[in-house]
N, C-alpha and C positions, 0 to 999 in steps of 0.2 A: 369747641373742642374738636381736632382735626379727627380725632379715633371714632366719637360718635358720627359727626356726618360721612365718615367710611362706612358706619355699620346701616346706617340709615337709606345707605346706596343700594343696597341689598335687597331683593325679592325672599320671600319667605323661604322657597327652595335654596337661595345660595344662602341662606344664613344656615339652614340645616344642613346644606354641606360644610360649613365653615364648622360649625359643632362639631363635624368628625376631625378637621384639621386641629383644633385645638385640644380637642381629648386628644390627641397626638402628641400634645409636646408637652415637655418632663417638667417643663415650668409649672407648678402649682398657683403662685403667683400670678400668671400668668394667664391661666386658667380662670382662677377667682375675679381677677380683674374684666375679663370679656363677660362672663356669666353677669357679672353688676353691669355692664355695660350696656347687655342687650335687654334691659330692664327699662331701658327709656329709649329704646330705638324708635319705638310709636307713639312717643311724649313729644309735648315742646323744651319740656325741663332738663335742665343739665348737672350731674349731680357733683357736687365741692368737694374738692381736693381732700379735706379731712377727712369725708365721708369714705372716700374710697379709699384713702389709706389707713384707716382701721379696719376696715374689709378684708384686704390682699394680706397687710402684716399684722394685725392682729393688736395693733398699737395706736396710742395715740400722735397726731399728724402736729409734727411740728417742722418749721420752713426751712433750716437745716438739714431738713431729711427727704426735703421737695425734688430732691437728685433720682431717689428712688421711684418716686411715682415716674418722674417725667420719663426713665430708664422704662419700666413698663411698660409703659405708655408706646414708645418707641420702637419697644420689641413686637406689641399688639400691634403697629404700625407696618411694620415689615413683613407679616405675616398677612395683614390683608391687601397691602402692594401685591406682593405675589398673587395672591389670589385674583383680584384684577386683574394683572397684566395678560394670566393665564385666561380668563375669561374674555377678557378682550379680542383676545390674539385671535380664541379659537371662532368669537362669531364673527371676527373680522376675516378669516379665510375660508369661512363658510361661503360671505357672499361676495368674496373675490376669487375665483376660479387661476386666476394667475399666479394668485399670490400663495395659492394654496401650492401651485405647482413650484411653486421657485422653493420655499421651506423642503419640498419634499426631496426635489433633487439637491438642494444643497446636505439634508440630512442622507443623500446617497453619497454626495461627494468626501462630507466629512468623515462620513463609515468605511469609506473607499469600497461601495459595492456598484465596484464597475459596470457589470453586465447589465445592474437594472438604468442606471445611468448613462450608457449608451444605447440603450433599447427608447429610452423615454422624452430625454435632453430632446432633439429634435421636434417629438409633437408638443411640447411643454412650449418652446420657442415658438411657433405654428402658431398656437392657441393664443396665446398673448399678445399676437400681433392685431388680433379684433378688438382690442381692448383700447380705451383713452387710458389705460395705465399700464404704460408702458415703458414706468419703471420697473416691472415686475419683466419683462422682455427682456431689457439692457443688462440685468443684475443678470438673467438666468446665460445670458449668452457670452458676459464674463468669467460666468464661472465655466460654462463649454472651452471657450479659449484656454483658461488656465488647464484643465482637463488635460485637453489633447495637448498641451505641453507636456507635462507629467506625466504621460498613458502611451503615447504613441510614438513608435519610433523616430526618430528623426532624419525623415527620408525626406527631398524635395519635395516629393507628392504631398506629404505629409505638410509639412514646412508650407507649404502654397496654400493648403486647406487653412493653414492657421489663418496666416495671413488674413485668407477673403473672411473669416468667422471675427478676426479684429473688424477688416472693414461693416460687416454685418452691424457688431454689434456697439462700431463708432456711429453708424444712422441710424440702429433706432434710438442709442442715448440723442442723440441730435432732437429724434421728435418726442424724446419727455422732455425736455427742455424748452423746446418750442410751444409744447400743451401746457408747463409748468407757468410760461411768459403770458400764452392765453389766459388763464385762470387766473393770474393776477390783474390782466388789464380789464378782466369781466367782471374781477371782485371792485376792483375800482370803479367801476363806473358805475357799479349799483350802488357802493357809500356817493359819489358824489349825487345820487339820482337822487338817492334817498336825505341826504344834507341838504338839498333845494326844498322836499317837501316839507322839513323841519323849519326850513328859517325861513320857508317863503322869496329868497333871493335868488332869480332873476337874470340873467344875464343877458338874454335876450329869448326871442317866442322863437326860435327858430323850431321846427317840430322833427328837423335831423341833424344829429349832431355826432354823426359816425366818424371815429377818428381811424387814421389806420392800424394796423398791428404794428409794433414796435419789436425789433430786434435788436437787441445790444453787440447779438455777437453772428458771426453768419452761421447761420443755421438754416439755409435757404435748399440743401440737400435734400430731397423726398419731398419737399415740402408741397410741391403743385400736385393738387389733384385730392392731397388727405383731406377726405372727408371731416374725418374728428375734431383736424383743426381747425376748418373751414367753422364746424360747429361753437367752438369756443369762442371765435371771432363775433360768429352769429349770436350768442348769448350776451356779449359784450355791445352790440350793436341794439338787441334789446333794451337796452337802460339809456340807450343814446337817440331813438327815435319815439316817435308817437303818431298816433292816429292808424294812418293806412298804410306808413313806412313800416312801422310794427309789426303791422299783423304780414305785410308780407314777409319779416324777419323771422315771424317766428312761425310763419306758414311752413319755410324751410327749413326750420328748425324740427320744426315737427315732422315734413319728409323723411330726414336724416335719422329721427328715433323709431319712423318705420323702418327704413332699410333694412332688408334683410343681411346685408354686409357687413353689416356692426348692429346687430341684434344683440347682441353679447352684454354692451355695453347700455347705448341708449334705446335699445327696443323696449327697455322695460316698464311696462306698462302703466306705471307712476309719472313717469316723466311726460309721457302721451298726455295722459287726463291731466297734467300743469301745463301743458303747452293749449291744449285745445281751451282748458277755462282763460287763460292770457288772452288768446286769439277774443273768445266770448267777450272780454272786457273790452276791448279795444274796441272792437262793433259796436260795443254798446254806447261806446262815448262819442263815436262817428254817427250815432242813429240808426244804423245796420241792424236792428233789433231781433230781423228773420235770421241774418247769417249770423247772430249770437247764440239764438234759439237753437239753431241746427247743432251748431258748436259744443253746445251743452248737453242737448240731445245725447251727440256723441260718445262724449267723455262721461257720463251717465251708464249707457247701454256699455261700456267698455268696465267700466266697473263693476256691474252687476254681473256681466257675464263671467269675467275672473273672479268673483266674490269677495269682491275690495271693498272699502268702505267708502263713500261717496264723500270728497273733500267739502267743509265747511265753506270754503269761497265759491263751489260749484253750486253748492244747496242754497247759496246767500244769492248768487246771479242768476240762479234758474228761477227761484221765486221768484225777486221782484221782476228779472224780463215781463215774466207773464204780466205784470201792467203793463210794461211797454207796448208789446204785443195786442193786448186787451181781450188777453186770456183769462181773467178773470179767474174764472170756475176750476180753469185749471193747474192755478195758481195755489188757491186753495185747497184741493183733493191732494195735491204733492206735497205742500205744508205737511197736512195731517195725516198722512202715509208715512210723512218723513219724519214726525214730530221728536220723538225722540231721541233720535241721532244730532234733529236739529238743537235743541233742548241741551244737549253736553258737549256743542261744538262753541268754537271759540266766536263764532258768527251770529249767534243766536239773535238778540235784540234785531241786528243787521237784516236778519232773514223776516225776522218777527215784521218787520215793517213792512217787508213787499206783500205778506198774507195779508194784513190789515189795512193798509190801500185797495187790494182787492175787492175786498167789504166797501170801503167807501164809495169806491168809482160805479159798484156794482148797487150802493144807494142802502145798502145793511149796515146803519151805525150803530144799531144794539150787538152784533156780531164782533162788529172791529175794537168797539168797547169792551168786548167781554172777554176780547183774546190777550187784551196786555195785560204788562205784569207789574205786582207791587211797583211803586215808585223805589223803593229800598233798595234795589236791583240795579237802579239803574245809576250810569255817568249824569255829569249836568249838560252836555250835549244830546245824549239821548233822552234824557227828561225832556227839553227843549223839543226834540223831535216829535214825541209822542205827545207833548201836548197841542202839537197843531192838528195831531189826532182827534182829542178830543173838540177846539175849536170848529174841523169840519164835522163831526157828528153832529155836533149841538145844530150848524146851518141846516143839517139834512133834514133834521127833525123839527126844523122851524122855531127854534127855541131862539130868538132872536137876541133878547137880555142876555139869556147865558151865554151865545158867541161874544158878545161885545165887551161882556165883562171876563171873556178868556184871552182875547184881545189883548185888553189890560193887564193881566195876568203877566201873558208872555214877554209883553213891551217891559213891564218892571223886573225879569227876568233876563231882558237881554241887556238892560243899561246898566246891571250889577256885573256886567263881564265883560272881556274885548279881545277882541281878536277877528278874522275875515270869516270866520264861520258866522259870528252872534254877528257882524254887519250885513250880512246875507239875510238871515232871518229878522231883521230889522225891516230892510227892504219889504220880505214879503208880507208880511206881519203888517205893515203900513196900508198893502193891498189890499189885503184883508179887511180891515177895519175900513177900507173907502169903499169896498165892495159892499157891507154891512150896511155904512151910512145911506148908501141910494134907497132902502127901502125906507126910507122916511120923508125921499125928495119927490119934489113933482116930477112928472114925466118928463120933461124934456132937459133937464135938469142929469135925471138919472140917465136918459141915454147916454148924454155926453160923457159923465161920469166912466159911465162901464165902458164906453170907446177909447177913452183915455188911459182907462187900465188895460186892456187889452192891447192898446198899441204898445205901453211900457212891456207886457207878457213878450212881446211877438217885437221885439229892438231887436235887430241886426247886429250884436253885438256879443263879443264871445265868451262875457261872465253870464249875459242871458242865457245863450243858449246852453253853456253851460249850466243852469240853476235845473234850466228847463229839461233836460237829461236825467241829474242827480238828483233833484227833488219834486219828489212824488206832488206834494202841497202845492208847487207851482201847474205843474199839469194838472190838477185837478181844478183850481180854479179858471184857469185856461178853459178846462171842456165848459164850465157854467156860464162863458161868453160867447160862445160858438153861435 
């Protein structure tokens, strides 16, 4: 029912404003129908047709008379459209400063109070020119143009003023069109970034794949030099490279949302701590794990200083860095500094693993065991993951049997599934188990063994190096060949 999940949209406050708008109106009906309504706003349950229309009329509900609920219904409906669009509106030119200004001179223009309207019109247009929206410019400076049609004499002078205020306000519609072109070609290219990661297809390794900007219509006016669009280009070219092409894209991406010249728009200081944890990522999968560190570092102290909340992918790369790093300890004290924030973020399990590598590398498998959670909690991927948790605690503690029989565990684990994840951890999982076997081999025997794992750890090739990045389990058996 489209009326309860309208009321369900609702924070406690706006429904107690909503109660005063409905003690408002003359409909009784109307009335009675919202009151049963807000009856299950905090249920799952949806209450039947007849229920409600013996409620409102007082009668028994037969389908004949289904005209009237659904009229109701309709009218509940209209009454909380309003209310949204009203609420909408107003937090949406809260934090749009342009847009707030364009409603206000348009509500001078439409009042016809001239004087505030030419006192204001000018800085209005000013202001919105720092903006990447700057469709809130174009509207405000056709409505200037119509203005001095209707307002001022029609004297040459006058008449020329129009004029250059058309041409004005024909280039900056030219650059929301141009941002509007950007913003499509950047929304593209994260669905097709994102379609490769889903299907796994390939087109080829190339690690840049920047296309140019595309203009249908010329719109090449102003265009050298604007920074903003340069930026939307740059976002676009985001989702088009990788590795070290990346991170210089989105190094000056990040420039750009320092600039104090368009602080307005991209200075704001959300966008800084998404660009700097990207940057983070990118290092990390180049092996750059100090310039990931610092990165994080960053966007960290940037947050705590505004009194922001620390994003869940920032808490997820800061923790596990510190293995990379082989910060260990420090790993751990930020975990459980953090723990609760980490605990209700979307990242959690994610984060959960780089503290409990921590423990292992650092040789504390009662620790790293005691950190995880119910199995209940968890995907069949992350099951997966964490039980090679448990596999390396059992080696630490020399519990021989029980790794080989977790071994087994995992192996009958990954042959119930398929996909390039469970063939990964197939791989290592086999490493595993040849690693286990040497301690039953003779010596020379076992060296060769462990040299032959170790040359497979240490292939020149770019699913290894990549395992060796992304998974903890492969580094860790790695250091026990060293």
């Amino acid at each position: 029912m489209r009326t309860l999940e309208l009321l369900r949209a609702l924070n406690d406050r706006e429904v107690a404003e909503m109660d005063k708008l409905i003690a408002g109106e003359k409909r009784k009906t109307l009335q009675l129908l919202y009151k049963e309504l807000k009856k299950y706003r905090k249920l799952s349950s949806t209450p039947a047709n007849d229920e409600l229309f013996r409620i409102i009329y007082n009668k028994n509900y037969t389908t004949d008379k289904s005209y009237l609920l659904r009229n109701e219904l309709r009218l509940l409906n209209e009454v909380l459209y309003d209310f949204l669009i009203d609420r909408t509106f107003k937090e949406y030119i809260k934090q749009h400063k342009s847009t707030y200004n364009y409603w206000l001179s348009r509500s001078f223009f439409d009042r016809k109070i001239n004087n505030a309207f030419g006192a204001e019109i000018d800085r209005f247009i000013e202001n919105a020119k720092g903006y990447i929206k700057p469709d809130d410019g174009a509207q405000m400076q056709a409505l200037k143009s119509l203005w001095m049609i209707y307002n001022l004499p029609k004297t040459a002078e006058n008449v020329t003023a129009q004029k250059n205020m058309l041409a004005s306000w024909r280039k900056e519609q030219m650059r929301a069109w141009r941002y509007q072109l950007r913003e499509m070609e950047a929304r593209a290219a994260y669905l097709d970034n994102t379609l490769t990661s889903i299907t796994g297809v390939v087109e080829d390794n190339d690690a840049d794949k920047r296309t140019p900007p595309l203009t249908l219509l010329d719109l090449s006016e102003g265009a050298e030099g604007d920074m903003l669009e340069e930026y939307l280009i740059l976002k676009k070219h985001a989702y088009q490279t990788q590795r070290g092409e990346r991170i210089k894209v989105m190094q000056r991406m990040l420039e750009i949302e320092k600039s104090d010249a368009y602080a307005n728009e991209f200075g704001k200081i959300q966008s800084q701590l998404a660009s700097l944890n990207n940057i983070a990522k990118e290092h990390i999968l180049v092996s750059e794990f100090e310039e990931a560190d610092k990165c994080l570092r960053e966007s960290i102290d940037i947050a705590l200083a505004h009194q922001l909340s620390i994003a869940p992918a920032t808490l997820q790369n800061f923790v596990c860095n510190k293995v990379n790093t082989g910060r260990y300890q420090e790993g751990i004290a930020f975990y459980n500094e953090h723990e609760k924030e980490i605990k209700n973020g979307r990242q959690y399990i994610a984060t959960l693993v780089g503290k409990v590598y921590c423990h292992l590398f650092l040789g504390q498998a009662d620790e790293a065991l005691a950190a995880l959670p119910p199995t209940a909690q968890l995907t069949e991927p992350q099951h997966l993951t964490l039980r090679m948790v448990y596999l390396i605690a059992f080696i630490i503690r020399k519990h021989h049997d029980l790794a080989v029989n977790e071994c087994n565990n995992i192996s009958r684990m990954i042959k119930a599934n398929q996909g390039s994840y469970y063939q990964s951890y197939a791989w290592i999982n086999n490493l595993y188990m040849r690693y286990l076997h040497t301690d039953t081999a003779n010596r020379n025997s076992r060296r060769a063994e462990l040299e032959a794992i170790k040359a497979e750890l240490t292939a020149d090739t770019a699913e290894v190096r990549q395992l060796t990045i992304t998974e903890f389990s492969v580094r860790w058996l790695l250091t026990q060949l060293q």
